[in-house]
C-alpha positions as CSV (number, residue, x, y, z in Angstrom):
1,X,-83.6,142.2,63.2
2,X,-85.9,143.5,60.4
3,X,-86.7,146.9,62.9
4,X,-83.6,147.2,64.2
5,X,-82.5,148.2,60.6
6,X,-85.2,150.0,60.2
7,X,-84.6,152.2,63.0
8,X,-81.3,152.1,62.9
9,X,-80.8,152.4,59.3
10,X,-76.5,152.1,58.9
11,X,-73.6,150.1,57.6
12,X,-73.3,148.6,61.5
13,X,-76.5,146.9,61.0
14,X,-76.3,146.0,57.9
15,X,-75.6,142.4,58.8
16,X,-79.2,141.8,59.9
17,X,-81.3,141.8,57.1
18,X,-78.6,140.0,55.0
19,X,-78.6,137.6,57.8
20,X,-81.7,137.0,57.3
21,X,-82.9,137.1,53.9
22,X,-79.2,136.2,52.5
23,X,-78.8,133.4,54.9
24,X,-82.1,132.4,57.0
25,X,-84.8,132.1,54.8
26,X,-82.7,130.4,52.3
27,X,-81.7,127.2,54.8
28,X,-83.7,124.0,54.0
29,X,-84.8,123.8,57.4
30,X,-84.1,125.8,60.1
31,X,-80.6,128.0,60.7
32,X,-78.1,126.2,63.0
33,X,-76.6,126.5,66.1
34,X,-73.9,128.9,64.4
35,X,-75.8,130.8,63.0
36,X,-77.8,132.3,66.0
37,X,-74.6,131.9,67.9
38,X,-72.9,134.2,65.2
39,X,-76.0,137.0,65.5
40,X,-76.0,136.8,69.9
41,X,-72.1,137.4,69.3
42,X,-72.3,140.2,66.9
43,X,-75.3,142.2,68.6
44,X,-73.2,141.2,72.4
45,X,-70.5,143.4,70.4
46,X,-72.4,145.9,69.2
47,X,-74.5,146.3,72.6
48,X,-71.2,146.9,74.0
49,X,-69.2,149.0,72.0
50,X,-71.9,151.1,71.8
51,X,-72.0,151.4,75.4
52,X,-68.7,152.5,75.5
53,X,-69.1,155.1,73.0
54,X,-71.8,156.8,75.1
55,X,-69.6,156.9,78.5
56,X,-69.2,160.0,79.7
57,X,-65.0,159.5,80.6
58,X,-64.8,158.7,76.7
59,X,-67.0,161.7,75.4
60,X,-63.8,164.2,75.3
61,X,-62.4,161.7,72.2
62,X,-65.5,162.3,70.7
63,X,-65.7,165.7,71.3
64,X,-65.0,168.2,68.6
65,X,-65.0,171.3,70.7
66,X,-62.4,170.4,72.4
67,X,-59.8,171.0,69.7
């Protein structure tokens, strides 16, 4: 999570690292069920949509030449 923001420095992943040190490393013990069932749901989402973005049948809407 750390070098995904990192790498990927944006307001997207900004969740991680407050995840983590917001949330995480303050829990008495270790983080619950919902918690990692929260992250695998968000990165599923973000996996995905950002899949979508780099089809080729959606790159004309992303296009700005062809305006």
């Amino acid at each position: 999570m750390i070098s995904s923001m990192y790498t990927n420095a944006g307001l997207i992943s900004m969740p991680y690292p407050i995840a983590v040190f917001g949330y995480a490393l303050l829990e008495e013990t270790r983080p619950r069920k919902e918690f990692w069932g929260w992250i695998r749901n968000y990165t599923i989402a973000l996996l995905f949509l950002k899949f979508l973005a780099n089809l080729s049948i959606l790159e004309p809407l992303f296009n700005s030449d062809s305006f």
